[in-house]
VEXGULUM-452218 format. One record per residue (C-alpha): residue number from 1; residue in three letters; z, x, y. Coordinates in Angstrom, 1 decimal, decimal comma, always signed. Layout:
! residues N
[vexdo NUM; "ALA"; [Z; X; Y]]
...
This chain:
! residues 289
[vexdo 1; "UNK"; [+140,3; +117,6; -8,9]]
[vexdo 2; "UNK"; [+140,1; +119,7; -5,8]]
[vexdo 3; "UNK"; [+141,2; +118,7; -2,1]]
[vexdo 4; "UNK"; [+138,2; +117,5; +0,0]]
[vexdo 5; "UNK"; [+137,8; +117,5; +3,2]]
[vexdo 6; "UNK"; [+137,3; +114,6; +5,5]]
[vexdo 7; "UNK"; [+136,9; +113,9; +8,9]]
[vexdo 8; "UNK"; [+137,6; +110,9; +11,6]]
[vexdo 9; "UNK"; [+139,1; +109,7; +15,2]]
[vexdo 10; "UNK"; [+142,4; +109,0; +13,6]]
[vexdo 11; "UNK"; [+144,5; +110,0; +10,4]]
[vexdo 12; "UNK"; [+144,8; +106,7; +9,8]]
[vexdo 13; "UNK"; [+140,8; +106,4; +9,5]]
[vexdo 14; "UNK"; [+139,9; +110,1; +8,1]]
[vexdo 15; "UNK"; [+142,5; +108,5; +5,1]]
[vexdo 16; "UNK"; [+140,6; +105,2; +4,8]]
[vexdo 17; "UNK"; [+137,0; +107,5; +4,7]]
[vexdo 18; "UNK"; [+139,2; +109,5; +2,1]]
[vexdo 19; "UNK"; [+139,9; +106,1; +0,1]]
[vexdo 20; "UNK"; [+136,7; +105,0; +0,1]]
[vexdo 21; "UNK"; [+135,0; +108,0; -0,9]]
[vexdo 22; "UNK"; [+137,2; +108,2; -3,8]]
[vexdo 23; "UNK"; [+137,0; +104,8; -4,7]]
[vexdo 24; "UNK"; [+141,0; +104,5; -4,4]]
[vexdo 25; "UNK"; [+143,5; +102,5; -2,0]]
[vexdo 26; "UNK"; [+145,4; +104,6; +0,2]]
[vexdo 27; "UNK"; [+148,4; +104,7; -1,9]]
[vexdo 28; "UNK"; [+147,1; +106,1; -5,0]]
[vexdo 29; "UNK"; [+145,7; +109,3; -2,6]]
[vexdo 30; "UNK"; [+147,2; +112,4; -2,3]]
[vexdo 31; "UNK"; [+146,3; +114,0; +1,1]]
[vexdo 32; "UNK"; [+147,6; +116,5; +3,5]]
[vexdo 33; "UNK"; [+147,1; +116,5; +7,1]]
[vexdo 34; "UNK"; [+145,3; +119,8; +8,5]]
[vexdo 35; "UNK"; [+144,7; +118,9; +12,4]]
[vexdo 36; "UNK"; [+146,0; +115,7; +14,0]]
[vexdo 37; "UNK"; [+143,7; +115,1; +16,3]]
[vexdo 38; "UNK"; [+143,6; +114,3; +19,8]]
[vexdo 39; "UNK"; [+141,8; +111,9; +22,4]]
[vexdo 40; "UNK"; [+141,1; +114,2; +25,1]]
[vexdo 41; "UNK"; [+141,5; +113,7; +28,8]]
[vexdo 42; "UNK"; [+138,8; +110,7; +29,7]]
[vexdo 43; "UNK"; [+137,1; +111,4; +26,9]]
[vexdo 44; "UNK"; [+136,6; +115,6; +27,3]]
[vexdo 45; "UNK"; [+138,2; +117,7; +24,4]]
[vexdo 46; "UNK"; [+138,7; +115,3; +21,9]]
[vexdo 47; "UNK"; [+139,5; +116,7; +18,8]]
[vexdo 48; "UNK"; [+138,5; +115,0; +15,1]]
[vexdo 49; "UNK"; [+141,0; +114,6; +12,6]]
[vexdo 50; "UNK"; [+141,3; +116,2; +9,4]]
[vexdo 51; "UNK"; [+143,1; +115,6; +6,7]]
[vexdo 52; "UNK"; [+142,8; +117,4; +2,6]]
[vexdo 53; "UNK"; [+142,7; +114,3; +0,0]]
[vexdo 54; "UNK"; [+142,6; +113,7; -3,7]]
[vexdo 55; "UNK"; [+143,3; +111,4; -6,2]]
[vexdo 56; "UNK"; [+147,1; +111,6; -7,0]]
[vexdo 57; "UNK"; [+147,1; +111,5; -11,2]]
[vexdo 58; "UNK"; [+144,1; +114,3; -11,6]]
[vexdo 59; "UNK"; [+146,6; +116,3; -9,3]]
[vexdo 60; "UNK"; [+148,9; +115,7; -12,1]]
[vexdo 61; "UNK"; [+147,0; +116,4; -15,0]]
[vexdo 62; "UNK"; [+145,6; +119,4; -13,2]]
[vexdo 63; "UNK"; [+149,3; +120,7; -13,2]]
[vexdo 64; "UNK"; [+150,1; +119,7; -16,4]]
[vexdo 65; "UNK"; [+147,4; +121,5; -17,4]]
[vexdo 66; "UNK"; [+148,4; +124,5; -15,6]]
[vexdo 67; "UNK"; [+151,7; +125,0; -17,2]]
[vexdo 68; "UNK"; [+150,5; +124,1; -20,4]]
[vexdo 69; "UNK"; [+153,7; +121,2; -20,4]]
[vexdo 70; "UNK"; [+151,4; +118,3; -21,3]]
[vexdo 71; "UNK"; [+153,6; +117,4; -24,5]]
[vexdo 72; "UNK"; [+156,8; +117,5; -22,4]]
[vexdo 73; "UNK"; [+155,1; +115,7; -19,6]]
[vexdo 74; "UNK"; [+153,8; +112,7; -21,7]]
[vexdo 75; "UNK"; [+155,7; +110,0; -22,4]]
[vexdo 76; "UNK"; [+157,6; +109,1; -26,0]]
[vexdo 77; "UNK"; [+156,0; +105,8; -25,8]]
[vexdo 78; "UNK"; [+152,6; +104,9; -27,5]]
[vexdo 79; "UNK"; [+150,2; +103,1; -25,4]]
[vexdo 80; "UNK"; [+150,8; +100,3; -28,1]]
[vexdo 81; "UNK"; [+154,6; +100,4; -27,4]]
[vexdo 82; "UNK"; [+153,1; +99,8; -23,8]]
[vexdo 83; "UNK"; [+151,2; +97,1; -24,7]]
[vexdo 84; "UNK"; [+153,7; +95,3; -26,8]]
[vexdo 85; "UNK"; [+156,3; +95,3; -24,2]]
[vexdo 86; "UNK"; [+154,0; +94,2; -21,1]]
[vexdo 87; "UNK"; [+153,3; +91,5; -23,1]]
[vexdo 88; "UNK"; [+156,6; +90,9; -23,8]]
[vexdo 89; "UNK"; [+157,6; +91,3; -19,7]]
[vexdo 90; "UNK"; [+155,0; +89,0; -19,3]]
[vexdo 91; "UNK"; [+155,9; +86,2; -21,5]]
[vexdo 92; "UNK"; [+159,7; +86,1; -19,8]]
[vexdo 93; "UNK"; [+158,1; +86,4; -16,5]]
[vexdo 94; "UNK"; [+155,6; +83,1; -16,8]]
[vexdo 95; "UNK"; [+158,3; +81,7; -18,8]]
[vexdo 96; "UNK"; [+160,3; +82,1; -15,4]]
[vexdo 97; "UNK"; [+157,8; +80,5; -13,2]]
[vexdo 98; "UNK"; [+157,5; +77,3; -15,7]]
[vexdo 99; "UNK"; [+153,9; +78,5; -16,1]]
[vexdo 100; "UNK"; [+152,0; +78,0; -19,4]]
[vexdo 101; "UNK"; [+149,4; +81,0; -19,4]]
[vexdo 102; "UNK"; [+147,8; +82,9; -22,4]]
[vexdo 103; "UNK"; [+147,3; +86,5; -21,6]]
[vexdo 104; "UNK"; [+145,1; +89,1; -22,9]]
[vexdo 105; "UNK"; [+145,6; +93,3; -22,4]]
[vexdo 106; "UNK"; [+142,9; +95,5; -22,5]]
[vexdo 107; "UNK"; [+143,7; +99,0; -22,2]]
[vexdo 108; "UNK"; [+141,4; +101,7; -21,6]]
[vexdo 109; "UNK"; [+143,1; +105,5; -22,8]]
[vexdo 110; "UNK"; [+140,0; +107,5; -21,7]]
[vexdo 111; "UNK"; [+140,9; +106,5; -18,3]]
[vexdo 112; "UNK"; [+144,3; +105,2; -18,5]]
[vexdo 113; "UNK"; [+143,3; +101,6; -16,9]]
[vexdo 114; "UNK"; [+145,4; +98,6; -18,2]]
[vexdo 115; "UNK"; [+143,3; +95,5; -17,5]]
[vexdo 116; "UNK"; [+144,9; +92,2; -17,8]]
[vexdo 117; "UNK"; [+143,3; +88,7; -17,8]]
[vexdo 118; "UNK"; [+145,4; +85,5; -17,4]]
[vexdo 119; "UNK"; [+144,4; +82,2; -18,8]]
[vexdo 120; "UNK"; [+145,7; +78,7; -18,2]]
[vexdo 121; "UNK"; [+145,6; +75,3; -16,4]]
[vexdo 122; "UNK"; [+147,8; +76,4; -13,1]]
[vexdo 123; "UNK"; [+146,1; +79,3; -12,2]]
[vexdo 124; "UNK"; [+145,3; +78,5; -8,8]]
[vexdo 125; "UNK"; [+149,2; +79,2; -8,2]]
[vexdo 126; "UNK"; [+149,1; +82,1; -9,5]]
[vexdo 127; "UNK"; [+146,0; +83,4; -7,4]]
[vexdo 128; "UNK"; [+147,7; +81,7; -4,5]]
[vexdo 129; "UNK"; [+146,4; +82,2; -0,9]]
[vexdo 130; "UNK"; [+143,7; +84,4; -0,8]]
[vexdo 131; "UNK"; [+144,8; +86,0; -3,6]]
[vexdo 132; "UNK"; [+148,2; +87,5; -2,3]]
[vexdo 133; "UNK"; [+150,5; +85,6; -5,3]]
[vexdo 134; "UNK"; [+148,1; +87,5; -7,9]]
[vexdo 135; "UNK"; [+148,2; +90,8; -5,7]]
[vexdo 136; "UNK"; [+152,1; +90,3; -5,5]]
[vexdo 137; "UNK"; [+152,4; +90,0; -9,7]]
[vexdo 138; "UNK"; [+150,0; +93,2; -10,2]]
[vexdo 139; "UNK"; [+152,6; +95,3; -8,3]]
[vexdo 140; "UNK"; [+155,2; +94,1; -10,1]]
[vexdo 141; "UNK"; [+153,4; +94,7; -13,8]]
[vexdo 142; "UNK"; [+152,5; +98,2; -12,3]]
[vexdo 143; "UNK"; [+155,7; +99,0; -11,7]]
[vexdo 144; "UNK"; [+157,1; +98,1; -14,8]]
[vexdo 145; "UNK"; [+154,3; +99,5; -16,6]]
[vexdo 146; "UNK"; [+154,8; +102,9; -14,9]]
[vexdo 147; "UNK"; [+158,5; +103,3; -15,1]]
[vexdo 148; "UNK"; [+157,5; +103,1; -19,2]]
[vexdo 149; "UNK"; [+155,3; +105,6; -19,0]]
[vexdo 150; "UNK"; [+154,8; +109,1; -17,1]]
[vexdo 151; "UNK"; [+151,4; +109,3; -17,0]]
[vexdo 152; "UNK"; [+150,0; +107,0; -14,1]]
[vexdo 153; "UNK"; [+148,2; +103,7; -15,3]]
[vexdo 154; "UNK"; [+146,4; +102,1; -13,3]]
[vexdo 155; "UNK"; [+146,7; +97,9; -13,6]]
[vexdo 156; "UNK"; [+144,4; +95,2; -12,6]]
[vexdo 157; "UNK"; [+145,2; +91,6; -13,5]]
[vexdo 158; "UNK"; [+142,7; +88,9; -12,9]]
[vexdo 159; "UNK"; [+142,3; +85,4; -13,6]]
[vexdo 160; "UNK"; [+139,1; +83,0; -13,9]]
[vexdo 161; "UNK"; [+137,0; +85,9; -12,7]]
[vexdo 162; "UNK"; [+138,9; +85,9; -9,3]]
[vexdo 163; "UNK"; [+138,6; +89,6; -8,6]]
[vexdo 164; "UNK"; [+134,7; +89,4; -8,5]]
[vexdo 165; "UNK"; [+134,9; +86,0; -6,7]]
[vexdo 166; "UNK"; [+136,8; +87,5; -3,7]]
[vexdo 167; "UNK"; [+134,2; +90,9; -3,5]]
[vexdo 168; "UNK"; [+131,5; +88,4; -2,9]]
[vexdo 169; "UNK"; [+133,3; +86,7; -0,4]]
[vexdo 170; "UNK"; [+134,8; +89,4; +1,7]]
[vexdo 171; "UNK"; [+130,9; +91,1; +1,2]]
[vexdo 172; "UNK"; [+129,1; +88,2; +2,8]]
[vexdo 173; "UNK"; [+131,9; +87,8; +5,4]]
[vexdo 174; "UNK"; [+131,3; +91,3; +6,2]]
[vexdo 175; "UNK"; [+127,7; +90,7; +6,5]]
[vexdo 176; "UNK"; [+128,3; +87,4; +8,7]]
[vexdo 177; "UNK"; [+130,3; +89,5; +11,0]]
[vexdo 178; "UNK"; [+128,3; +92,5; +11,6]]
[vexdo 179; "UNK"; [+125,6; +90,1; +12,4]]
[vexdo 180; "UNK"; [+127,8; +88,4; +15,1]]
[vexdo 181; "UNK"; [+128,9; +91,6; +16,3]]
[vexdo 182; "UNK"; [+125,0; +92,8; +17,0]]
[vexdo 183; "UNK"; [+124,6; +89,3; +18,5]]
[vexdo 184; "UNK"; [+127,2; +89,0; +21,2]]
[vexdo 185; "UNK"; [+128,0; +93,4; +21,2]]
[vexdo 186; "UNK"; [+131,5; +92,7; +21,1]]
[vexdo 187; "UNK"; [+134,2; +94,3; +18,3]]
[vexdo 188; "UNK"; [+135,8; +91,6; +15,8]]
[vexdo 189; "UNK"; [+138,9; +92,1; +14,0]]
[vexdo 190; "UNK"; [+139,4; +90,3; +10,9]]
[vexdo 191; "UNK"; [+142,6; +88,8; +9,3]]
[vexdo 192; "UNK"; [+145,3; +91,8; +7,5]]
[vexdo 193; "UNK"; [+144,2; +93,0; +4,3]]
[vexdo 194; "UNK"; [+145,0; +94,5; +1,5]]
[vexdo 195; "UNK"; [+143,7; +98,5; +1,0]]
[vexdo 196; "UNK"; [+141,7; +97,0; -1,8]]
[vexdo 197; "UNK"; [+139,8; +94,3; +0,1]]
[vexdo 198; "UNK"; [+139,5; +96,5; +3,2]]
[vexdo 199; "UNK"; [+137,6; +99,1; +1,6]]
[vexdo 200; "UNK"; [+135,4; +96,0; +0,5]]
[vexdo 201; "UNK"; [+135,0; +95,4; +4,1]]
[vexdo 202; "UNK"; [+134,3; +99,3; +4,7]]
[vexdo 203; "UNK"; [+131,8; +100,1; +1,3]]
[vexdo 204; "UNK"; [+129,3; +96,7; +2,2]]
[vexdo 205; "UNK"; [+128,9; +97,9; +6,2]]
[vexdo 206; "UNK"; [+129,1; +101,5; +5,3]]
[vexdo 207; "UNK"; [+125,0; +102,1; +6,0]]
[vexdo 208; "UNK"; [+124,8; +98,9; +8,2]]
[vexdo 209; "UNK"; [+122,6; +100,9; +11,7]]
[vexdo 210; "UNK"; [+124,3; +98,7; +14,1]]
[vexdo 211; "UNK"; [+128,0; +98,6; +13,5]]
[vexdo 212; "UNK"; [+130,9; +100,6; +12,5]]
[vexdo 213; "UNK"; [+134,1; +99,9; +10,8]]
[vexdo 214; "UNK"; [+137,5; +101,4; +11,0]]
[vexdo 215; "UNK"; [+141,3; +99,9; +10,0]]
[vexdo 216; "UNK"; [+143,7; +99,3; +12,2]]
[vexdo 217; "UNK"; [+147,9; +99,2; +12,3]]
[vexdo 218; "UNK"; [+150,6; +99,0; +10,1]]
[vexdo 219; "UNK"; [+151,2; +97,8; +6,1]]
[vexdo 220; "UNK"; [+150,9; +95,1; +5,2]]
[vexdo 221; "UNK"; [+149,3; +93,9; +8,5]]
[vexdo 222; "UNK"; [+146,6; +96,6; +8,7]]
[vexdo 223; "UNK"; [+143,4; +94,9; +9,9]]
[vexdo 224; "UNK"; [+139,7; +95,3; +9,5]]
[vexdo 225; "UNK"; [+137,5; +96,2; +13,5]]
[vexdo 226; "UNK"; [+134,1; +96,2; +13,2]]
[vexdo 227; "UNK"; [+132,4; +97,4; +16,4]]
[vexdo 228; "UNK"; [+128,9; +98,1; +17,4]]
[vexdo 229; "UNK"; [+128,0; +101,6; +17,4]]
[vexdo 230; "UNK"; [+128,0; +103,7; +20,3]]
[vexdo 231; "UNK"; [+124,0; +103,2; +21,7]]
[vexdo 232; "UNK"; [+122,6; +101,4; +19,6]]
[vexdo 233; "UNK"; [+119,5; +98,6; +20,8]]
[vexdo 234; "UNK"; [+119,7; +95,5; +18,4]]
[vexdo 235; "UNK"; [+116,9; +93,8; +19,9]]
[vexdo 236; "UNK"; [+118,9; +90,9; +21,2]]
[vexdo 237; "UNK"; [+119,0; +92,5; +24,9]]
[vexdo 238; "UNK"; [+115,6; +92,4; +25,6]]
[vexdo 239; "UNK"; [+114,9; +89,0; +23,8]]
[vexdo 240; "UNK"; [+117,5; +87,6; +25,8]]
[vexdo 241; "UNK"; [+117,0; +89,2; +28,9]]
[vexdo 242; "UNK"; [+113,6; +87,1; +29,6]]
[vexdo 243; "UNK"; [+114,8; +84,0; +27,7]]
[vexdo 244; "UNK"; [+114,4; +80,6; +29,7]]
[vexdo 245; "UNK"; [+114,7; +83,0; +33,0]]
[vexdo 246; "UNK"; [+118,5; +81,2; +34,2]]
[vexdo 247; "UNK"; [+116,9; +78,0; +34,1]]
[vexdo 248; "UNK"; [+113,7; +79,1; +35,7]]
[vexdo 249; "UNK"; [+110,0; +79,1; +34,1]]
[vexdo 250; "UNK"; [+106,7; +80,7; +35,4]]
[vexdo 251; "UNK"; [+103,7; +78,2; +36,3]]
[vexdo 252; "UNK"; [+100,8; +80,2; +35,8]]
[vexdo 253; "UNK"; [+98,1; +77,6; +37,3]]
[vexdo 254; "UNK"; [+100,4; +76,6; +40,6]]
[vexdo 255; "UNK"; [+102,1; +79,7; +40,9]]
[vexdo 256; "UNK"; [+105,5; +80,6; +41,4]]
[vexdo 257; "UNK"; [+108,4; +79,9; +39,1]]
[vexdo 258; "UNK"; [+109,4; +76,2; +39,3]]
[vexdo 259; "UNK"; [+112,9; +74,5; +37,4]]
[vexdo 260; "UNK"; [+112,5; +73,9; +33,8]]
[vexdo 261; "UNK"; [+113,7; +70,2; +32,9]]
[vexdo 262; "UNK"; [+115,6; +69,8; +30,1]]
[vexdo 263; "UNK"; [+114,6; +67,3; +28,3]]
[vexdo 264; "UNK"; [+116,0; +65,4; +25,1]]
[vexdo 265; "UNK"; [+113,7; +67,6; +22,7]]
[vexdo 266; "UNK"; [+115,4; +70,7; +24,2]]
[vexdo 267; "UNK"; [+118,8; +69,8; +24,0]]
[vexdo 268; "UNK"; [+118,1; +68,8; +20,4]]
[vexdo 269; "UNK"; [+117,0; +72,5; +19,7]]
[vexdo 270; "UNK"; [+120,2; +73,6; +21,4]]
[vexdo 271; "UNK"; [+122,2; +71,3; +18,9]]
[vexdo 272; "UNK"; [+120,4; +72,8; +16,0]]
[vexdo 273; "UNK"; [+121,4; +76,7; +17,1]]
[vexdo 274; "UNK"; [+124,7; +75,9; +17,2]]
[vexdo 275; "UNK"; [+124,9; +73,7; +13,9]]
[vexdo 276; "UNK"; [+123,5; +77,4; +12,3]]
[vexdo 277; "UNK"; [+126,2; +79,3; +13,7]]
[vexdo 278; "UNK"; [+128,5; +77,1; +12,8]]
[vexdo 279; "UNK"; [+126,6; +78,2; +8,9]]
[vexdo 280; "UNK"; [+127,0; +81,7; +9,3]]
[vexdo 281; "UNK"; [+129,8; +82,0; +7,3]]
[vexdo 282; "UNK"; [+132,4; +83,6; +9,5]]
[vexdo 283; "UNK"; [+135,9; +82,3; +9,1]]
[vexdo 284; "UNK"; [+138,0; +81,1; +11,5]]
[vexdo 285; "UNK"; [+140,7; +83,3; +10,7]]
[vexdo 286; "UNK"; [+138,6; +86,0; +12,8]]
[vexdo 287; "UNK"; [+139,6; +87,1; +16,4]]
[vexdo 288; "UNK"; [+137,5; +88,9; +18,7]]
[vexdo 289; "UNK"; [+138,5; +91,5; +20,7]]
């Protein structure tokens, strides 16, 4: 596959545009960096930056192809010997925890995918909390996978459908949020992430009008910002800019503005907007900047 180009503020965000328009985490990409970037002075002269990415194992069969070292490249091992002994790795490793779990291996040659699916009565342990145990174990399989075999397998283990679970989560949290951030036009940062569930986060606001997403500092506690976009009207200025008038209402037949009362029926109404926020679905584990 050939480099493509890409474009952002940062490195750090051209990479996670890179990720997400390969459909990759960050760690399986293979990019070089072509122009830093710079902020400018207030503003003037800012420079994007740039970066070269693609997907590190078709940069690896495009060389093997190249050289025409594909049988030398490849490993000894069968992708049934493969099998056979991740099952195997697999059986000691549960057998380690004191975990009971029956496990089933699909794996896909034409695109060198090893999917795993775990079964039992204790899998909520090892899902753990928001999925970081399971996470944790599909490195390690990875890695052992990997160091059998020279061509780069990619591994996903999942457990009572967790994986599709947590898309739909982190998708109507990202929806929630975006809505919050048109709302009060203030960025939120969400909890650190995984590059997997950030470019969740990044793929369900990608052609959201209003708001923006970007990634922010260091493995493993990179975080999520979603801001509003630079000029953008939501609507919620001008509704709110005539609401209630700061206590004040307009008395057509006396004239003049006069103070509202706030009666009992009013404050009920105020109750019931803040029981709906309280609905929207945004965790608590969000901070606002």
């Amino acid at each position: 596959m050939n480099f493509q180009k890409f474009k952002a503020k940062t490195v750090d965000e051209a990479v996670t545009a890179a990720s997400v328009a390969l459909g990759i985490t960050s760690d399986e990409l293979d990019y070089e960096v072509i122009e830093k970037g710079s902020s400018g002075f207030l503003g003037i002269g800012a420079k994007q930056a740039v970066i070269r990415a693609r997907k590190k194992e078709e940069e690896a069969a495009e060389e093997v192809g190249t050289y025409g070292t594909t049988s030398e490249k490849k490993s000894s091992v069968s992708n049934a010997e493969i099998v056979k002994k991740t099952d195997e790795y697999l059986a000691k490793l549960f057998k380690a925890m004191d975990i009971e779990t029956e496990v089933t291996i699909d794996f896909d040659e034409e695109n060198n995918n090893m999917d795993i699916n775990l079964e039992g009565s204790e899998m909520g342990i090892l899902i753990g909390k928001r999925g970081q145990t399971l996470d944790a174990l599909q490195y390690l399989i990875s890695l052992f996978v990997n160091k059998e075999s020279e061509a780069y397998v990619r591994v996903k283990l999942d457990t009572e459908n967790y994986r599709a679970r947590r898309k739909d989560t982190l998708e109507n949290l990202a929806k929630n949020i975006a809505f919050k951030v048109k709302r009060s036009r203030r960025s939120v940062t969400l909890e650190p992430m995984n590059p997997y569930e950030r470019r969740i986060i990044h793929s369900a606001l990608q052609n959201d009008k209003y708001v923006e997403t970007h990634s922010e500092g260091e493995e493993p506690y990179r975080k999520v910002v979603i801001t509003l976009k630079p000029g953008v009207d939501t609507g919620y200025e001008r509704r709110g800019k005539y609401s209630y008038g700061g206590g004040r209402s307009y008395n057509k037949n006396g004239g003049g503005y006069r103070k509202k009362r706030y009666n009992d029926s009013y404050k009920k109404r105020e109750y019931n907007i803040n029981s709906n926020e309280d609905d929207s679905g945004v965790e608590e584990s969000t901070t606002e900047e």
